[in-house]
VEXLUMTOR-894639 format. One record per residue (C-alpha): chain; residue in three letters; residue number from 1; x, y, z. Coordinates in steps of 0.05 Angstrom, whole numbers, padded with zeros to 5 digits, always signed. Layout:
# VEXLUMTOR-894639
A ala NUM X Y Z .
...
//
This chain:
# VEXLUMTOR-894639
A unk 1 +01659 +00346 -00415 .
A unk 2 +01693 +00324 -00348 .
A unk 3 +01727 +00393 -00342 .
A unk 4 +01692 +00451 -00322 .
A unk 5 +01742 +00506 -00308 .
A unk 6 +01705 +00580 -00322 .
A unk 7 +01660 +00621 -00281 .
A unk 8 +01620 +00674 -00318 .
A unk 9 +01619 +00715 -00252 .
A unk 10 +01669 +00762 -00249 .
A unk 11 +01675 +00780 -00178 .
A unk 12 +01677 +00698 -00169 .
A unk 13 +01721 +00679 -00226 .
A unk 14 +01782 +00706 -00176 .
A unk 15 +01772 +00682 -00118 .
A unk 16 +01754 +00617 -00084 .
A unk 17 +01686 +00613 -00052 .
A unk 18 +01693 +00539 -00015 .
A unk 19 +01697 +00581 +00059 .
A unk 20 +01674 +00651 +00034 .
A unk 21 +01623 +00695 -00006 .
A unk 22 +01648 +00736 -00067 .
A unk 23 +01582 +00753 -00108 .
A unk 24 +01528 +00708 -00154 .
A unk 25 +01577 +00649 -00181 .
A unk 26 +01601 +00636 -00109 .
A unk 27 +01543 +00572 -00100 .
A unk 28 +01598 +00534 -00158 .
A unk 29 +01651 +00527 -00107 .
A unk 30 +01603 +00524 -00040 .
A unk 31 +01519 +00527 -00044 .
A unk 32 +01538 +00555 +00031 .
A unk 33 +01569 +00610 +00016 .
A unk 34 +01506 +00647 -00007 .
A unk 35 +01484 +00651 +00065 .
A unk 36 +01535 +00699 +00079 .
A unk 37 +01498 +00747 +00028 .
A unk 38 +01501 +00810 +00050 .
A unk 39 +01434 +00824 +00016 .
A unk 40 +01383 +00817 -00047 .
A unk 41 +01415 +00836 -00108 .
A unk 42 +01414 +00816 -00189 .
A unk 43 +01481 +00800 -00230 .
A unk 44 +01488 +00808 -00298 .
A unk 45 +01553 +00783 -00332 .
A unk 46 +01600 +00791 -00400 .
A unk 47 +01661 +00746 -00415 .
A unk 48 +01701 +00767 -00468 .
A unk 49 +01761 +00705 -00488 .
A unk 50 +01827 +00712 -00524 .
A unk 51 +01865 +00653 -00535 .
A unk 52 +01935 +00651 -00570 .
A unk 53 +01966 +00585 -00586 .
A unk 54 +02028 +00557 -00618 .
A unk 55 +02032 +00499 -00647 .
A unk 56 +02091 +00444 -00664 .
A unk 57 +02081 +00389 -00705 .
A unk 58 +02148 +00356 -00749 .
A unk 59 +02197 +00402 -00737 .
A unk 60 +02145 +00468 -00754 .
A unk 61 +02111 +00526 -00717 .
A unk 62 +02057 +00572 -00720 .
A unk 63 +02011 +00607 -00682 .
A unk 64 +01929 +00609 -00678 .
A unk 65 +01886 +00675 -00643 .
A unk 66 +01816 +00670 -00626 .
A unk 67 +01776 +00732 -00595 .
A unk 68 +01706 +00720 -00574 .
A unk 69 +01658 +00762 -00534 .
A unk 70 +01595 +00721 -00495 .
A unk 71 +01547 +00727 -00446 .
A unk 72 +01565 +00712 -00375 .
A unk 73 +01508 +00708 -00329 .
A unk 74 +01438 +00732 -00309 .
A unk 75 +01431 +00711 -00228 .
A unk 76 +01381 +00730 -00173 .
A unk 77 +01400 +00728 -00107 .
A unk 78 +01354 +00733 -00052 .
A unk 79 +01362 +00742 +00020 .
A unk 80 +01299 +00728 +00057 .
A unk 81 +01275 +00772 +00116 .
A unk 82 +01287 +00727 +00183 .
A unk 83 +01281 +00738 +00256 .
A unk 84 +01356 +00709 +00265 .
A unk 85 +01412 +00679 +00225 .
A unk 86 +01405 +00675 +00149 .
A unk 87 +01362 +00647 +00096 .
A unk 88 +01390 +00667 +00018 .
A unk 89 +01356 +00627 -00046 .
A unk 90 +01366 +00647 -00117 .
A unk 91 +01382 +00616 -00183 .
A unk 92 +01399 +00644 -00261 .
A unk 93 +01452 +00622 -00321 .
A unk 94 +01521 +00615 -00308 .
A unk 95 +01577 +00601 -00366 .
A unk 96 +01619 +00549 -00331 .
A unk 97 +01671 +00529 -00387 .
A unk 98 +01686 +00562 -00455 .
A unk 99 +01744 +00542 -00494 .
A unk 100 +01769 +00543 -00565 .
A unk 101 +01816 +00491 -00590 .
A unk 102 +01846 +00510 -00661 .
A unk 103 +01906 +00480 -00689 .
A unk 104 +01942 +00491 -00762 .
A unk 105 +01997 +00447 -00789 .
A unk 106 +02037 +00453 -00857 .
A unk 107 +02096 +00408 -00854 .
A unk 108 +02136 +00349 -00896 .
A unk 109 +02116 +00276 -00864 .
A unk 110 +02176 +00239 -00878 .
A unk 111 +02158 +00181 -00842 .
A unk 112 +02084 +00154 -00859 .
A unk 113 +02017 +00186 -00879 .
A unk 114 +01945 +00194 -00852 .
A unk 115 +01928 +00135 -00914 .
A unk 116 +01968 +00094 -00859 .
A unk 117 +01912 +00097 -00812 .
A unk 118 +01859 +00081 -00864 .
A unk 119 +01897 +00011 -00876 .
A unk 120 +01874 -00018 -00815 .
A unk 121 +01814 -00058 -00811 .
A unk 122 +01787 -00037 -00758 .
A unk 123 +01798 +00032 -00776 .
A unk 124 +01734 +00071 -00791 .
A unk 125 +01759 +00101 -00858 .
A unk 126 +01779 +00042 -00887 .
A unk 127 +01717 +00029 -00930 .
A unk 128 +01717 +00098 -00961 .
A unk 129 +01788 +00106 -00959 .
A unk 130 +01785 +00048 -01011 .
A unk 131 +01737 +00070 -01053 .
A unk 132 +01776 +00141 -01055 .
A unk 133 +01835 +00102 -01078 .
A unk 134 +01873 +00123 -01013 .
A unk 135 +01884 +00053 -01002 .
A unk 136 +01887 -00004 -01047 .
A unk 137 +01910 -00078 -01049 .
A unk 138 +01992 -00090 -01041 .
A unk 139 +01992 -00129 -01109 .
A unk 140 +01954 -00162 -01157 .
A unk 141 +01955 -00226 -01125 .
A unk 142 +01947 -00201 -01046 .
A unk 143 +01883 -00180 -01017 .
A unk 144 +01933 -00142 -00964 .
A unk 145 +01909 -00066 -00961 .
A unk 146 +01963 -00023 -00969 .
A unk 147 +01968 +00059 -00963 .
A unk 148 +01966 +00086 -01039 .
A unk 149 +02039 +00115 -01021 .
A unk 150 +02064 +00044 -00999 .
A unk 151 +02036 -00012 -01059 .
A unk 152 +02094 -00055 -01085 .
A unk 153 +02087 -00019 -01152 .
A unk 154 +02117 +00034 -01116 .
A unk 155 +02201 +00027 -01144 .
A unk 156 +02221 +00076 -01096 .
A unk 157 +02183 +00064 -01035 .
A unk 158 +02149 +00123 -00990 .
A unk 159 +02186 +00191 -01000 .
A unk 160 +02142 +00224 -00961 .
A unk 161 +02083 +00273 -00969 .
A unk 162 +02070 +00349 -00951 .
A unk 163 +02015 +00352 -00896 .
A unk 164 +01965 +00407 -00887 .
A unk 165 +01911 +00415 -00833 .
A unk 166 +01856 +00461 -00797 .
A unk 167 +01831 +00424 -00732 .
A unk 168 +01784 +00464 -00697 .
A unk 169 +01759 +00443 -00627 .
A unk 170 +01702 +00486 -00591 .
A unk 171 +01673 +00477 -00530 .
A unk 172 +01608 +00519 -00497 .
A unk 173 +01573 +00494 -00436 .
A unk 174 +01532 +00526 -00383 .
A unk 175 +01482 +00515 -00324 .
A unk 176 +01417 +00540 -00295 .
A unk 177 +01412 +00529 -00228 .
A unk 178 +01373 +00535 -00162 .
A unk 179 +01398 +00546 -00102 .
A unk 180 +01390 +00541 -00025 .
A unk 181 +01425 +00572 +00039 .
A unk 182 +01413 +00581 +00114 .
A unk 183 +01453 +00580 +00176 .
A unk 184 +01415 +00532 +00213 .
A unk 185 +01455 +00539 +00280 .
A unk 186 +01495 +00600 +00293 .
A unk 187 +01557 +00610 +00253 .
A unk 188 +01531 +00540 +00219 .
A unk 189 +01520 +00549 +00154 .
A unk 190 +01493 +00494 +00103 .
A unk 191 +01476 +00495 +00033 .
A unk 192 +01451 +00459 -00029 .
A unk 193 +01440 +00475 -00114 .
A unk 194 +01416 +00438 -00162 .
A unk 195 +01434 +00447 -00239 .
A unk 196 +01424 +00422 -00307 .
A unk 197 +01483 +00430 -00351 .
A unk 198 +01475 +00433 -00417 .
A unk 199 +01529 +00454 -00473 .
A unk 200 +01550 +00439 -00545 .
A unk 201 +01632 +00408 -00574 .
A unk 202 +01636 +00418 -00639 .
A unk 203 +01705 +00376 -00675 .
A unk 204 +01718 +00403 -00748 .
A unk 205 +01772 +00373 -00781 .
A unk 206 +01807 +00389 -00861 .
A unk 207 +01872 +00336 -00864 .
A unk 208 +01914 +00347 -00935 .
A unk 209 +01967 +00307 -00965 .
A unk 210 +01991 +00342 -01026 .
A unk 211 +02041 +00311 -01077 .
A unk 212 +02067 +00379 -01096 .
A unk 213 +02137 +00352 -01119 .
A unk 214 +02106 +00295 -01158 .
A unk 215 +02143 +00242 -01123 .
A unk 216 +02094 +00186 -01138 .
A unk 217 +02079 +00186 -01219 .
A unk 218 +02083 +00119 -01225 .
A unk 219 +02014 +00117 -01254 .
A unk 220 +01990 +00062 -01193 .
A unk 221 +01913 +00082 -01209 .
A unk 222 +01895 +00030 -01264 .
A unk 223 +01867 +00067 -01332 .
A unk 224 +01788 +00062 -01331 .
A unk 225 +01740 +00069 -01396 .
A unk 226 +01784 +00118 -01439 .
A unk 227 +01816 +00143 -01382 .
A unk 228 +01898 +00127 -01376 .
A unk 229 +01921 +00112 -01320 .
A unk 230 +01935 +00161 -01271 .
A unk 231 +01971 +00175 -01194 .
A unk 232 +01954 +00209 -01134 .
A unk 233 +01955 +00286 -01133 .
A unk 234 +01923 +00297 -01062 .
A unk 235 +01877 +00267 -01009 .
A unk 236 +01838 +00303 -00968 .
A unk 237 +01806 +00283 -00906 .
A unk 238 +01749 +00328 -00877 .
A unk 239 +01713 +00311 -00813 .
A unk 240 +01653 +00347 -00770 .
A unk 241 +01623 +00321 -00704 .
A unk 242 +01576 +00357 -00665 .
A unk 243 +01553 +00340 -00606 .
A unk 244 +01506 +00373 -00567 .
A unk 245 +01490 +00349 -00488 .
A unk 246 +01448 +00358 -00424 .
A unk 247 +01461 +00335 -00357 .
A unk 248 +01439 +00345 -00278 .
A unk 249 +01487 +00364 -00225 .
A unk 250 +01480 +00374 -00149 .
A unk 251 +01527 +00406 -00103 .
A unk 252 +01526 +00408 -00020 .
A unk 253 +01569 +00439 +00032 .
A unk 254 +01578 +00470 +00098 .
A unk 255 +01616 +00535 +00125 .
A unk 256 +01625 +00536 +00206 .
A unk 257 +01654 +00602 +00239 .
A unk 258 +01689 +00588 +00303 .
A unk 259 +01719 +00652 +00305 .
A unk 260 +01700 +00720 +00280 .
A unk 261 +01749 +00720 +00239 .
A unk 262 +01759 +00654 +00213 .
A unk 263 +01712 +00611 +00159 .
A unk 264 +01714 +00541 +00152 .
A unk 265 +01688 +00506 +00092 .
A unk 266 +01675 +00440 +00055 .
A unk 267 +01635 +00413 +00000 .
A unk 268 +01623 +00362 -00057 .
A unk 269 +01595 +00363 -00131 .
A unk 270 +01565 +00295 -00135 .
A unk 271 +01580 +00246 -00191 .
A unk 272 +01539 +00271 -00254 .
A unk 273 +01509 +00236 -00317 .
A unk 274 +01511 +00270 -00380 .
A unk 275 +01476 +00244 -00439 .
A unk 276 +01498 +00256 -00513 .
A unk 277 +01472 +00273 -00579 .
A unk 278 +01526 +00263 -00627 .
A unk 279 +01524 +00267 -00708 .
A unk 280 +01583 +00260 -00751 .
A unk 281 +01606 +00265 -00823 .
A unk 282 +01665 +00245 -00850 .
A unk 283 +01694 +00240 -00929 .
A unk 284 +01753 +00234 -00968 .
A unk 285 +01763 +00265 -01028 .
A unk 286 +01821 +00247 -01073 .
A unk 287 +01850 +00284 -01141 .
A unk 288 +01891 +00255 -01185 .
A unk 289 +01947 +00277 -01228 .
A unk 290 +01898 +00287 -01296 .
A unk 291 +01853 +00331 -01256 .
A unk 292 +01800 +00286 -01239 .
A unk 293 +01786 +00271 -01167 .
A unk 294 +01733 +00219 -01129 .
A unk 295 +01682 +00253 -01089 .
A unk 296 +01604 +00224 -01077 .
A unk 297 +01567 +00170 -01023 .
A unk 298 +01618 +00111 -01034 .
A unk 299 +01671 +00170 -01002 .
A unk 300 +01624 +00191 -00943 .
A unk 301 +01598 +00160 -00878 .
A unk 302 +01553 +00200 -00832 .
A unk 303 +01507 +00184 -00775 .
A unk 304 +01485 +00192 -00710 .
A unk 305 +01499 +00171 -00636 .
A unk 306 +01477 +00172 -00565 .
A unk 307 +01518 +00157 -00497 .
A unk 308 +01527 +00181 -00427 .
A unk 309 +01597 +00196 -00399 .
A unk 310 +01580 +00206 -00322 .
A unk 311 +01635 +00259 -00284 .
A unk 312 +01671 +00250 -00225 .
A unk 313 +01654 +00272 -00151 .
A unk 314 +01697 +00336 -00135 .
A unk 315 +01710 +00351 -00062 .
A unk 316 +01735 +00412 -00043 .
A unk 317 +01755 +00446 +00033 .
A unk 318 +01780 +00512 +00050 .
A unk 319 +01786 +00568 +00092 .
A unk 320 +01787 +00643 +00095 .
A unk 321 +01808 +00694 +00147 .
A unk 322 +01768 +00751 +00147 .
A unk 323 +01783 +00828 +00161 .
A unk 324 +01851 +00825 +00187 .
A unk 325 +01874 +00899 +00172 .
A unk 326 +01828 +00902 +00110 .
A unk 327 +01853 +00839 +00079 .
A unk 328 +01809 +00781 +00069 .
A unk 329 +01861 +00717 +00048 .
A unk 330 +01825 +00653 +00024 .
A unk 331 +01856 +00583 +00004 .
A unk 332 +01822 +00514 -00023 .
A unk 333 +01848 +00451 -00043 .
A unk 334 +01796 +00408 -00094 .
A unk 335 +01797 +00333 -00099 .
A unk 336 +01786 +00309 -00170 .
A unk 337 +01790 +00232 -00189 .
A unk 338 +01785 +00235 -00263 .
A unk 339 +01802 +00163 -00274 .
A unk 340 +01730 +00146 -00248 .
A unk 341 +01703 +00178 -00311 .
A unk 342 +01657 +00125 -00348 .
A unk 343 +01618 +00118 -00407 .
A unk 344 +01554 +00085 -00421 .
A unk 345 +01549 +00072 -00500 .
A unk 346 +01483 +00029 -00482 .
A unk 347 +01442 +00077 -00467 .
A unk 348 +01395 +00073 -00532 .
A unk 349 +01393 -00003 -00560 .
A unk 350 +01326 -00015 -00570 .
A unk 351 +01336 -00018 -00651 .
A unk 352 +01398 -00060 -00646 .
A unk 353 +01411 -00133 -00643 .
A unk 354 +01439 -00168 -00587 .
A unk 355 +01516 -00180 -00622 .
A unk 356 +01506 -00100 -00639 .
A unk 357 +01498 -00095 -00567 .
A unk 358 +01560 -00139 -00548 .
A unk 359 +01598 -00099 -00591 .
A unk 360 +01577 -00038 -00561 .
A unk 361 +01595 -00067 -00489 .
A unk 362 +01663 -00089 -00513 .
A unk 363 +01677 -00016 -00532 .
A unk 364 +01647 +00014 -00474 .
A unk 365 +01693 -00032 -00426 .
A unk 366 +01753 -00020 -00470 .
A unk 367 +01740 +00063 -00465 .
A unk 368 +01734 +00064 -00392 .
A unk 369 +01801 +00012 -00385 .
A unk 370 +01835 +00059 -00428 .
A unk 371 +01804 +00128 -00380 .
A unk 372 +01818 +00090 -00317 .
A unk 373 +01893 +00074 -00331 .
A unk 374 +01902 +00140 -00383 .
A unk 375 +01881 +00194 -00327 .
A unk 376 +01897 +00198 -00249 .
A unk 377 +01862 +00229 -00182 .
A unk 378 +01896 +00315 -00175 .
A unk 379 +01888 +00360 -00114 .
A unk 380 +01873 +00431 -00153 .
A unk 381 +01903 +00492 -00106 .
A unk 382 +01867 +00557 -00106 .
A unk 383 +01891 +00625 -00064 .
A unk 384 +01857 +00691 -00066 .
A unk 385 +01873 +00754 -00026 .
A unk 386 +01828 +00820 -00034 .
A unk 387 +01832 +00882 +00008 .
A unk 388 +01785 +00938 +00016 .
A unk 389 +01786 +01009 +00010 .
A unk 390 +01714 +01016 +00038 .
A unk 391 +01654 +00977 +00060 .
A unk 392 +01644 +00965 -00022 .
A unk 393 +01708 +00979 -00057 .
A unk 394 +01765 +00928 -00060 .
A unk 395 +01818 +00901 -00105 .
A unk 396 +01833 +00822 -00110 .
A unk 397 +01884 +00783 -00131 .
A unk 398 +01878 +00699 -00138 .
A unk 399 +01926 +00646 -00165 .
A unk 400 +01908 +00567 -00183 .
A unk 401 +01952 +00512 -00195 .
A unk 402 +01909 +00458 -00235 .
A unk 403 +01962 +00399 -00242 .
A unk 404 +01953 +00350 -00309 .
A unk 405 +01895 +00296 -00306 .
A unk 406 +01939 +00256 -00346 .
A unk 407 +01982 +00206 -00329 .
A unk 408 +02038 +00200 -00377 .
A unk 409 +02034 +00276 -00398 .
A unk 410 +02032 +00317 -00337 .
A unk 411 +02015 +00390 -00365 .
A unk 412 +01998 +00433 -00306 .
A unk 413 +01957 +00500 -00311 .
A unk 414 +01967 +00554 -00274 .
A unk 415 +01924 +00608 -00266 .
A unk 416 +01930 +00683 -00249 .
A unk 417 +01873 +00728 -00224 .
A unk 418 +01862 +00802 -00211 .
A unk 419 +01796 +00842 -00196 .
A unk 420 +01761 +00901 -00165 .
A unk 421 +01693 +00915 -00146 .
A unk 422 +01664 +00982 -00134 .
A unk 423 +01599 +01021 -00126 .
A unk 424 +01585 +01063 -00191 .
A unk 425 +01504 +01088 -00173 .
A unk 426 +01472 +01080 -00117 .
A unk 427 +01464 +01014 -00109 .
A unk 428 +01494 +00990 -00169 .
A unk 429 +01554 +00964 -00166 .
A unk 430 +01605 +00946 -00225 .
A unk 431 +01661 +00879 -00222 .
A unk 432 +01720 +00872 -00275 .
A unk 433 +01767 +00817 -00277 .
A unk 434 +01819 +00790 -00313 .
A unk 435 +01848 +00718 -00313 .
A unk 436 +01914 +00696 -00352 .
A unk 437 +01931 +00614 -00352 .
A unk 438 +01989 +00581 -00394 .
A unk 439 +02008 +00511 -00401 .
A unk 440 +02033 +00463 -00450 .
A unk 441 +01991 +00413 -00490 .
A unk 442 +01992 +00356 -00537 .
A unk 443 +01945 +00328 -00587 .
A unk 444 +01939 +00267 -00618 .
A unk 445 +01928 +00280 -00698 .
A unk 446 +01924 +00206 -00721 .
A unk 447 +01954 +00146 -00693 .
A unk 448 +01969 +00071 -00716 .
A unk 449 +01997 +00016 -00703 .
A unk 450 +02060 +00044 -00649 .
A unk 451 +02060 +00098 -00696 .
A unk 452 +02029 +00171 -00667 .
A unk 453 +02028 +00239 -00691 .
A unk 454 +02020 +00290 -00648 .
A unk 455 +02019 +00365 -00645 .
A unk 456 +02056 +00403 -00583 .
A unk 457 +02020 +00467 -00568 .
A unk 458 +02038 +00525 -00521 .
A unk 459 +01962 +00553 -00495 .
A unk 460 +01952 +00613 -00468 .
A unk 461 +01882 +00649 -00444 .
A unk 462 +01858 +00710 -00419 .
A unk 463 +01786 +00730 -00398 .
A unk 464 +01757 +00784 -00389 .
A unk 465 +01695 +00791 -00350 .
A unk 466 +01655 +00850 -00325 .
A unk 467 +01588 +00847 -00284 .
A unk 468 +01542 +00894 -00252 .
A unk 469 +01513 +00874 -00188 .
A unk 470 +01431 +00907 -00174 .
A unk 471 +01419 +00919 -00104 .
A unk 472 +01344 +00908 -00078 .
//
């Protein structure tokens, strides 16, 4: 939710806009920019997405595709008659991040198992995980929780257990916005928009351990009624959280000409609260070696919860000379202090009682320690070059370098850009775009104790955008 990174624009999603105008989505990077409109128009938007991603996790590899086609943006911009300089308002949709997150494992854990995690006390599983018989006491005098692979009546300890997942991670968020431009004093050009964000993260998660080669038949499960005792065939973890949120954001900036052929530019997106609706499910489901299996309430927990994570400022500058032999060549740099993230888990505590409420405030404080020395301040780099065959016809080319927000693992993006715009009616004019990124990524699959396992993935992304511009 602290990362927005897409533009649904396709004439902006190239270029940077901090000291220049390239078309509707231009207001995201600078609300001045609009003012150097050259006129009224509406823009209408498509994105299509393709992600490929490979994925390593204990010592195997395979690859996920996802291909998805969405709506871009609908935008109105208006340039208002004036005796001198320039007045521009407008507003519409914009898609401003769109990302699909989805991961596959199928390897042999020789090491420890997901029931690991469910040991701890503090763990969330650990009540169903012991009613699914994923966990159970160490002996028959101990009231120590063991995994089900680790209890003493184990003779040959752990010997491992094949592991097979589907994590799926998908994120959607856009913004309707307003927005406002002059230049105020000549070749002074100001600007302001206001927004409310509002998107959807949806986590779906199916974690197996399978006994295939029927290393644990030591009949650990204790008969019950005329049942005989029994042993573990598989667990199976599933987990869903949606989360659906809203938020407001407000951006400001300037643009100052003091030559004809040079743009100066600087603005800032100002720290943002976004409040969450979150619902999750979670159960485990065990089957045993005679075919039975645990399923039902004691195996489930489910509920609801609301917080607010508030964004970061982001402060960009940049600059853009204009028209020299048909080339227009634009640079930014973006200020980003991601550590300042926060969290507000107190945000609805009317029904809850005042140690609920410490709780709560010991978590929050422990999440933002953990953001604030987890994540670090980046400069993002943007470039963008176009040149033009005519008054309306040009071809651009853009590159990014979006270094790693986190501290330890420092996986930089970088991003490559090409476009042309050109007129195909009177008046109607057609954008198409393309933008490829690649970088390497880790995710954390379950963790405990010092003990974390992790998936290495290779990402890579291309869009696809195409958007016809209306002229009035």
């Amino acid at each position: 939710m602290s990362t927005l990174n897409s533009n649904g624009d396709a004439l902006s999603s190239v270029t940077t806009s901090v000291s220049s105008f390239n078309g509707y989505g231009s207001f995201i990077d600078n609300p001045a920019s609009m003012a150097l409109a050259g006129g009224s128009f509406y823009s209408l938007g498509w994105l299509n997405q393709n992600n490929t991603q490979s994925n390593g996790y204990i010592g195997s590899s395979n690859e996920t595709e996802f291909s998805n086609t969405t709506f871009g943006n609908l935008g109105l911009v208006y340039k208002v008659p004036t005796d001198r300089g320039s007045f521009v308002i407008g507003g519409g949709y914009n898609v401003i991040s769109k990302d699909v997150d989805d991961t596959f494992i199928n390897a042999t854990n020789q090491d420890n198992s997901i029931t690991d995690l469910f040991k701890q006390s503090g763990s969330d599983y650990n009540g169903i995980a012991f009613e699914a018989f994923a966990i159970d006491y160490r002996n028959d005098t101990s009231n120590e929780i063991e995994s089900i692979f680790r209890v003493d009546d184990r003779p040959a300890g752990f010997l491992g257990i094949d592991q097979f997942a589907e994590i799926k991670n998908t994120r959607d968020i856009g913004e309707f916005s307003v927005f406002a431009s002059t230049e105020f004093q000549k070749n002074l050009f100001a600007g302001i928009s206001l927004g409310i964000i509002n998107g959807s993260i949806n986590y779906d998660r199916s974690f197996q351990e399978v006994d295939e080669n029927n290393f644990y038949n030591d009949d650990v499960i204790p008969p019950s009624g005329s049942d005989p005792a029994t042993d573990i065939f598989s667990i199976t973890l599933t987990d869903e959280i949606d989360t659906e949120f809203f938020g407001f954001t407000a951006r400001g900036g300037i643009i100052y000409k003091p030559l004809p052929f040079l743009n100066l530019g600087a603005s800032i997106v100002a720290p943002s609260k976004i409040f969450v609706m979150e619902s999750f499910y979670s159960n485990i489901r065990t089957e045993f070696d005679d075919d039975t299996f645990t399923d039902g309430d004691e195996t489930t927990f489910f509920g609801e919860f609301e917080y607010a994570v508030t964004r970061p400022a982001e402060f960009k500058v940049g600059a853009t000379l204009q028209d020299i032999g048909n080339l227009t060549i634009s640079a930014t740099a973006e200020y980003i202090d991601y550590s300042s993230t926060k969290v507000d888990f107190t945000i609805n505590t009317g029904n809850l009682d005042p140690s609920d409420v410490a709780i709560l405030k010991e978590d929050e404080d422990a999440t933002n320690q953990s953001i604030s020395s987890t994540y670090n301040a980046v400069i993002n780099f943007k470039a963008s070059a176009a040149y033009s065959f005519t008054k309306d016809t040009k071809i651009i080319a853009g590159y990014a370098l979006l270094p790693g927000k986190e501290d330890l693992y420092q996986f930089e993006e970088v991003v490559y850009s090409g476009g042309l715009t050109f007129p195909i009616a009177e008046n109607i004019f057609l954008d198409l775009s393309a933008q490829y990124s690649s970088r390497s990524d880790r995710s954390i699959v379950y963790e405990f104790e010092n003990n974390v396992q992790a998936v290495s993935k290779e990402k890579e992304r291309l869009n696809i955008l195409a958007g016809v511009k209306f002229r009035f």
